[in-house]
N, C-alpha and C positions, 0 to 999 in steps of 0.2 A: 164203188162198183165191184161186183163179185165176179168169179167165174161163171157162177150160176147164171146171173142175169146178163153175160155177154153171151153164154152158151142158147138161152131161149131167143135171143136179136138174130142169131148169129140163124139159128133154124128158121125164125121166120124170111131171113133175106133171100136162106137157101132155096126155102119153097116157094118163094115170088119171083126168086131168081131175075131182076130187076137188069141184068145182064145181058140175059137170054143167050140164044148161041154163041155170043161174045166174050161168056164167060171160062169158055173151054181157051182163048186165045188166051189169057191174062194170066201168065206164069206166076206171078205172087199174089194170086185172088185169098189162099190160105181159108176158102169157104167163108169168105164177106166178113171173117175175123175183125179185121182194122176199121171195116166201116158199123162193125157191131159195136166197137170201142168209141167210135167218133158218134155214131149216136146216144150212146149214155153219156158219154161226155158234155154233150150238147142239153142233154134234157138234165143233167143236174145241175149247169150252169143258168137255166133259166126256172126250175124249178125250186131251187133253194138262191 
C-alpha cells in the first residue's frame, strides 16, 4: 500500500464522513487515516 492510495481512502472517508458530527468529538480521528490503512489492509488480504 502506498501513500498515494491511503491518501485517496483517506478523501473519500473525509467526504462521507461516515462519522458525521461525531467526528469533531474523536481527538485521534487524524482525518479517517487509520481506518484508510485498515481498509487497504483488508482489501489486499482478500484480494491477493
Amino acid at each position: 500500500m502506498t501513500q498515494l492510495q491511503i491518501d485517496k481512502v483517506k478523501k473519500i472517508l473525509i467526504e462521507w464522513n461516515p462519522l458525521g458530527n461525531r467526528a469533531k468529538e474523536i481527538s485521534d480521528l487524524n482525518n479517517y487515516e487509520t481506518e484508510a490503512i485498515d481498509i487497504l489492509f483488508f482489501f489486499d488480504k482478500i484480494v491477493l
